[in-house]
C-alpha positions in Angstrom: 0.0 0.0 0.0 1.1 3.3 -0.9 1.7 6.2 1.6 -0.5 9.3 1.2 3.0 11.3 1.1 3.2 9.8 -2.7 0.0 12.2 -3.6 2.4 15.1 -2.6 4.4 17.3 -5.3 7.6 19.0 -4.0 8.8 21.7 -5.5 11.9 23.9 -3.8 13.3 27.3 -5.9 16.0 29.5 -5.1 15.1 32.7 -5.2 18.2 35.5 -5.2 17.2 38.1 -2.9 18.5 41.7 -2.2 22.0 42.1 -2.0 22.1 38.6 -3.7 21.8 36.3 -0.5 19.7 33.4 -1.7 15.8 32.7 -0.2 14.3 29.1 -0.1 10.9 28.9 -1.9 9.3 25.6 -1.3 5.9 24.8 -2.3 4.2 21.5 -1.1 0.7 20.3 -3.1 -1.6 18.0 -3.3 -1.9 16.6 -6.9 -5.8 16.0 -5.7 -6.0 19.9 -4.4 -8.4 22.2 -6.0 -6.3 23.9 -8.4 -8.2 27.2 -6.9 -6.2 26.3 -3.4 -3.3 26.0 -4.8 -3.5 29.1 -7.0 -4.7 30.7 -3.3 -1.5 29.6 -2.1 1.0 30.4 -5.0 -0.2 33.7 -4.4 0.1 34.1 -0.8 3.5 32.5 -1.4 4.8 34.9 -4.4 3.6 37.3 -2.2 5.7 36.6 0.9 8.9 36.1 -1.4 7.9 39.6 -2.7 8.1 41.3 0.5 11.2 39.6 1.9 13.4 40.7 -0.7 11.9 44.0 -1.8 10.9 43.0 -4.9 8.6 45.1 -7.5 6.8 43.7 -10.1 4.0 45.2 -12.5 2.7 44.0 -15.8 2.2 46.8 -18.3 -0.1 46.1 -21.0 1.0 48.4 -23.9 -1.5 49.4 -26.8 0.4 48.9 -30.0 -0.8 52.1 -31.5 0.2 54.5 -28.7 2.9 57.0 -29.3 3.8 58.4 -26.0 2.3 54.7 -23.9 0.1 57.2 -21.7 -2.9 54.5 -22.4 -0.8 51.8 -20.9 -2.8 49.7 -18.6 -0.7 49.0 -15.3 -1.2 46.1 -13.0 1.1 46.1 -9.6 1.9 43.1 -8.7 3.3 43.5 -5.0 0.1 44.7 -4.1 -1.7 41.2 -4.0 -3.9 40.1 -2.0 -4.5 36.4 -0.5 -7.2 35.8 -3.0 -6.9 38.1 -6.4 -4.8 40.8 -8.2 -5.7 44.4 -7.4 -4.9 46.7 -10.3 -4.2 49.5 -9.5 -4.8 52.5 -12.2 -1.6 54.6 -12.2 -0.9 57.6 -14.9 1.8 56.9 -17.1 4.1 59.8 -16.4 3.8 59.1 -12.8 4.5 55.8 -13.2 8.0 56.5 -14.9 8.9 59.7 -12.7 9.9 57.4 -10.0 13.6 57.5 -11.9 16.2 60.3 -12.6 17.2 61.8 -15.5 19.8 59.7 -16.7 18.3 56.5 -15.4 15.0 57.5 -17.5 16.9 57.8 -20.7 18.3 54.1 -19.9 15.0 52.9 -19.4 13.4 54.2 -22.0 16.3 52.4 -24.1 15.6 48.9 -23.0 11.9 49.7 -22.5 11.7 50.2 -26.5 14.2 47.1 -27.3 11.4 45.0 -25.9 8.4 46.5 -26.8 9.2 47.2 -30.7 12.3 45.5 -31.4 11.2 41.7 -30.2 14.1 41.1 -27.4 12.9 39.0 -24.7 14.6 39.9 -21.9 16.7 43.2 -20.3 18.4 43.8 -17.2 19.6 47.3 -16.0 20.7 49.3 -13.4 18.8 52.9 -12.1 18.6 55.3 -9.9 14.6 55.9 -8.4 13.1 57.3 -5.6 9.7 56.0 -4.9 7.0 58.0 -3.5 7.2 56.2 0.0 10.9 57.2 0.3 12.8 60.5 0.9 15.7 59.8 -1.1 17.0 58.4 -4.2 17.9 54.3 -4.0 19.6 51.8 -6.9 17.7 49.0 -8.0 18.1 46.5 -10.5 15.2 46.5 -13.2 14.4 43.2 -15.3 12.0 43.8 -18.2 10.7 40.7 -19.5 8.3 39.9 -23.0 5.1 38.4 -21.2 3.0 38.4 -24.0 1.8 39.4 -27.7 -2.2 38.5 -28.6 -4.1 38.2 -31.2 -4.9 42.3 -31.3 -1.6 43.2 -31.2 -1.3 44.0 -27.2 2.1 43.6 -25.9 2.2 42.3 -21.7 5.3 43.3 -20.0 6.3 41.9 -17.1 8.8 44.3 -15.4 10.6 43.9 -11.8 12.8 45.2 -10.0 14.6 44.6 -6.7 16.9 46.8 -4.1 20.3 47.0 -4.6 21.0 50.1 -2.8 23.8 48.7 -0.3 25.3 46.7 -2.7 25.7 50.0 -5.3 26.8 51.6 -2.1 29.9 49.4 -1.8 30.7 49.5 -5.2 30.8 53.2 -5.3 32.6 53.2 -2.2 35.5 51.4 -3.6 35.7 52.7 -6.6 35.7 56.1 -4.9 39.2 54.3 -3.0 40.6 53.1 -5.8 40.4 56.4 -7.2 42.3 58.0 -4.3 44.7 55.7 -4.5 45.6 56.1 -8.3 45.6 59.9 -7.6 47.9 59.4 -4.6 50.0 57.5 -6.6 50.0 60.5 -9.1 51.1 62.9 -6.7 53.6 60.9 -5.3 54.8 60.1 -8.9 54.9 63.9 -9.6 56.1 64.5 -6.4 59.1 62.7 -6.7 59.8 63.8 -10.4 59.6 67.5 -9.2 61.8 66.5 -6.4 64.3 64.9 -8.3 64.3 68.2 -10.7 64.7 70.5 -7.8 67.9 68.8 -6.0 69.8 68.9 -9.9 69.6 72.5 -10.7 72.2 73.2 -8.5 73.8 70.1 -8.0 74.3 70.4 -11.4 75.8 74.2 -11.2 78.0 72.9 -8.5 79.6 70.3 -10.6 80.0 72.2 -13.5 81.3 75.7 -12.0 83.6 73.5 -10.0 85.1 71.9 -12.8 86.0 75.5 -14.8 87.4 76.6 -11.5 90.0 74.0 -12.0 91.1 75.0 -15.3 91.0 78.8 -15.0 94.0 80.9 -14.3 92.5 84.3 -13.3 91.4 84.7 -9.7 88.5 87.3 -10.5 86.7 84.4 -12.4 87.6 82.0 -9.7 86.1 84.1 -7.3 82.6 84.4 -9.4 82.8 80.6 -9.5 83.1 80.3 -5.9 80.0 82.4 -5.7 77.9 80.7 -8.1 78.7 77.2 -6.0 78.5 78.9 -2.6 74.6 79.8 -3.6 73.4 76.5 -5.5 75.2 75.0 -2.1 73.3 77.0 -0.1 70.0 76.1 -2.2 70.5 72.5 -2.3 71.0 72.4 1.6 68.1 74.4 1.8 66.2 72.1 -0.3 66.9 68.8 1.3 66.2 70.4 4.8 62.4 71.9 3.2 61.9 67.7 2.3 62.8 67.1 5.1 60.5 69.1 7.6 58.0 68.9 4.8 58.3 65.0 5.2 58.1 64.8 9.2 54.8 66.9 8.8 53.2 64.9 6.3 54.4 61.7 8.8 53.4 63.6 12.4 56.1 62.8 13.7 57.2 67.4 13.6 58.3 67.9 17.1 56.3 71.2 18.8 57.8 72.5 21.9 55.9 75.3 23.7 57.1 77.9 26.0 56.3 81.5 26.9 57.5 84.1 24.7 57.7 87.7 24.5 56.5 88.4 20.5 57.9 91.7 20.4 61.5 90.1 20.6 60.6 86.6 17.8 59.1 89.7 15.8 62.4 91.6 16.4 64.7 88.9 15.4 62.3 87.7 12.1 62.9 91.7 11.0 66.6 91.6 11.7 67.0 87.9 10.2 64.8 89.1 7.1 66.5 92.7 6.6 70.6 91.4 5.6 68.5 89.4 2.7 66.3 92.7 1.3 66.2 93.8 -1.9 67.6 97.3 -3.1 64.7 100.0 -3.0 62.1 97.6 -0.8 61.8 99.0 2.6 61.2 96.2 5.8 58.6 97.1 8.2 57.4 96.0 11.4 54.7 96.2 13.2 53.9 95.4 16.6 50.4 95.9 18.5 51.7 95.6 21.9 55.1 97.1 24.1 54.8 93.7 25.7 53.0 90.4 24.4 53.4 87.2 26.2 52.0 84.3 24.2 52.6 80.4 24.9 54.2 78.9 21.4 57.1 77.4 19.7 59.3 79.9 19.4 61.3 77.9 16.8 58.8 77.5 14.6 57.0 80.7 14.9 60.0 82.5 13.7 60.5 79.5 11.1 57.2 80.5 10.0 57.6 84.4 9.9 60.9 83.6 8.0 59.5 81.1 5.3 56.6 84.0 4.5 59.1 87.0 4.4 61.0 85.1 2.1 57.9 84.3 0.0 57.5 87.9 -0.3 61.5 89.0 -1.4 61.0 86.5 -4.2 57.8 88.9 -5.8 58.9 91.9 -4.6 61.2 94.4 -6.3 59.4 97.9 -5.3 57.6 99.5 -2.2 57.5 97.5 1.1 57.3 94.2 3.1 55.9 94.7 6.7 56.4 92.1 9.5 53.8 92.1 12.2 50.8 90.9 14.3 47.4 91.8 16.0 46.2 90.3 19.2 42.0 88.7 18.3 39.1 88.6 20.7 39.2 85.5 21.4 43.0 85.7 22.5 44.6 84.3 19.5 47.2 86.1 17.4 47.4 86.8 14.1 50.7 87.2 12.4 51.0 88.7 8.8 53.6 89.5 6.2 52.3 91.9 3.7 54.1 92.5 0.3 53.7 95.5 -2.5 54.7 92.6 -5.1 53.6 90.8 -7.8 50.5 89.5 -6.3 48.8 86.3 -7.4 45.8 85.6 -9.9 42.5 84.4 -7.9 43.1 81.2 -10.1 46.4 80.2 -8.7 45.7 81.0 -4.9 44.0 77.8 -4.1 47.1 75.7 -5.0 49.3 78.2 -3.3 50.4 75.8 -0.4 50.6 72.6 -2.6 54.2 71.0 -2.8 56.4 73.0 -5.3 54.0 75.4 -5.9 54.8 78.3 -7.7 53.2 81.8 -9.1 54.9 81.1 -12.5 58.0 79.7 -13.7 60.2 82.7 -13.1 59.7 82.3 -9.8 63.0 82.5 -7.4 62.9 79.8 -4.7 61.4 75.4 -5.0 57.9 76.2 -4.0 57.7 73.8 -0.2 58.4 76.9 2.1 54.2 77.7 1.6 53.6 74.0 2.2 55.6 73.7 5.2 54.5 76.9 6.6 50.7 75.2 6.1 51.4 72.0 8.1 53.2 74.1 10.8 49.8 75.9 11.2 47.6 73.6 11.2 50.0 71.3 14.0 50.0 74.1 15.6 46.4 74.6 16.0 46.0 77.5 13.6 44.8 78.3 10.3 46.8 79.8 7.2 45.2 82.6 4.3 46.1 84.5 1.8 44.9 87.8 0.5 46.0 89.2 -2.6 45.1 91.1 -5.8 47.0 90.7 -9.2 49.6 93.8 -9.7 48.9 95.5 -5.9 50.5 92.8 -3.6 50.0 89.9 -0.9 49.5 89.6 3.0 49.7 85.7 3.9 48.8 85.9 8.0 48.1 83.0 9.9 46.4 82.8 13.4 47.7 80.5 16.4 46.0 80.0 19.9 48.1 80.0 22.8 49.5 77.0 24.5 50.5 76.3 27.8 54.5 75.5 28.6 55.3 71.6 27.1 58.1 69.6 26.1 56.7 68.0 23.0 53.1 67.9 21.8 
């Protein structure tokens, strides 16, 4: 005698869901069952699978001699109920405003391949924002041929399903791998400027010191000398820019505070800055207070000063540089070196405190004393600007807050 488990069909689907993770779709019948039952329970079934993975499906039934498909007859599916199909009567251009601009076009591309062309099946990718949600989401849309009859009517069956997170991630690393590439750019570019940089004068070095040799008068060996002493005195200067420019960029830049009178740093900036002054530029300093006690690096602050008033010599051959600073409200200072140069286009200021950045090509000096200066500041707990108008001149200031006495920080 046969068991009554015999009568029983067994089917088991897997269904991909959402961010691909499979679902189990078992149905169990009974080959005796009222087909109406097991209709019922399809149904119910589809239904649940529906929900669980976010899935939207609607059969659009497309008059064959529309032009714009406003007529079209739209059935959603993932609003079924346990016992029938509730169609519900949606205008056409609402229907489709549910995607962007671009992803509308892309529809509207495979849309057409189906409908006119005969293809059976597209899959695409587009961005939608459904009138239940408050933002933009991806999903994947599948538009499948359902059906031609006898009049002509073409049945589309056309679903889609939520791959938001999964886009996410995608995006996400892409975004990284992009970083990385351009990292890898810089650090390309980096290196090839550096490389540049440390042969101008090594170059001048080994080349005036090899016509030394072989000259006779000492007025020419003198001018040699002179020509080697300076490239020298650029390419130490340039290995020790890379090198603080390098500790910054690796925190590992070594901040000492103390208490400071900055009427005397101030002092020694305009006597440091004054022995390297141009012919007809004057040097001026300004100072707010008699006496100003403020808790910073004293190396660095001057460091700083320095690197900005020799900013300025490079672009100024007429008028003034002025060395000073101004007490805020909030008890920071601001310290300033303001020029009567060159001044710099609006275009070029944003890339001012890049590595080896430079107003133009005729520029005196490698272009890291700006860079430098901005990861001193920002270390340091201030912030770096630059004001300046093409032809009139520049003030770079910076503000710092004021620290109490450390040893390192």
């Amino acid at each position: 005698m046969k068991c009554d488990e015999e009568k029983k069909l067994l089917q088991t689907d897997v269904i991909n869901g959402a961010n691909n993770n499979p679902h189990w779709l078992t149905i169990l019948s009974d080959e005796n069952e009222d087909p109406k039952e097991t209709l019922k329970r399809l149904r119910l079934l589809s239904k649940i699978a529906f929900k669980a993975n976010d899935v939207h499906a609607s059969l659009l039934r497309i008059n064959p001699h529309t032009k714009d498909y406003k007529d079209t007859e739209v059935t959603i599916l993932y609003h079924w109920v346990e016992d029938a199909e509730r169609s519900i009567l949606i205008n056409w251009d609402h229907y489709i405003s549910v995607f962007d601009e671009e992803s509308l076009d892309v529809f509207w591309k495979y849309f057409l391949s189906v409908v006119n062309d005969g293809v059976q099946e597209v899959k695409f990718e587009a961005f939608v924002k459904f009138p239940e949600h408050t933002r933009f989401v991806w999903r994947e849309y599948i538009i499948y041929l359902y059906e031609r009859d006898a009049d002509g009517f073409t049945t589309v069956l056309l679903c889609s399903s939520d791959i938001d997170a999964r886009k996410s991630q995608e995006l996400t690393m892409e975004e990284l791998v992009d970083r990385m590439e351009k990292a890898d750019r810089m650090k390309s570019k980096y290196l090839a400027d550096m490389s540049h940089e440390i042969r101008t004068p090594l170059n001048a070095i080994t080349g005036f010191a090899e016509i030394m040799a072989f000259t006779d008068s000492a007025d020419e060996r003198m001018a040699y000398y002179d020509v080697i002493k300076t490239n020298n005195q650029m390419l130490m200067q340039l290995i020790n820019d890379i090198l603080d420019l390098s500790k910054i960029e690796a925190d590992v830049v070594k901040i000492s505070y103390e208490n400071i009178d900055v009427n005397d740093l101030v002092d020694s900036a305009y006597a440091s800055t004054r022995l390297r002054m141009p012919g007809g530029v004057e040097l001026i300093v300004e100072k707010e207070k008699k006496e100003c006690l403020f808790g910073t690096d004293p190396v660095r602050l001057l460091q700083l000063i320095t690197n900005l008033a020799n900013n300025a010599i490079k672009h100024t051959r007429k008028g003034s540089i002025t060395i000073g600073y101004r007490s805020l409200p909030d008890g920071q200072l601001c310290f300033y070196v303001k020029d009567t140069g060159l001044g710099i286009p609006e275009e070029k200021q944003k890339q001012l405190f890049g590595r080896f950045a430079k107003v133009n090509d005729y520029a005196e000096g490698i272009g890291l004393g700006l860079a430098i200066c901005q990861g001193l500041v920002s270390k340091m707990g201030g912030k770096l600007e630059v004001d300046s108008t093409e032809g009139v001149g520049s003030t770079f200031s910076f503000t710092l807050p004021s620290h109490e006495p450390s040893s390192e920080e």
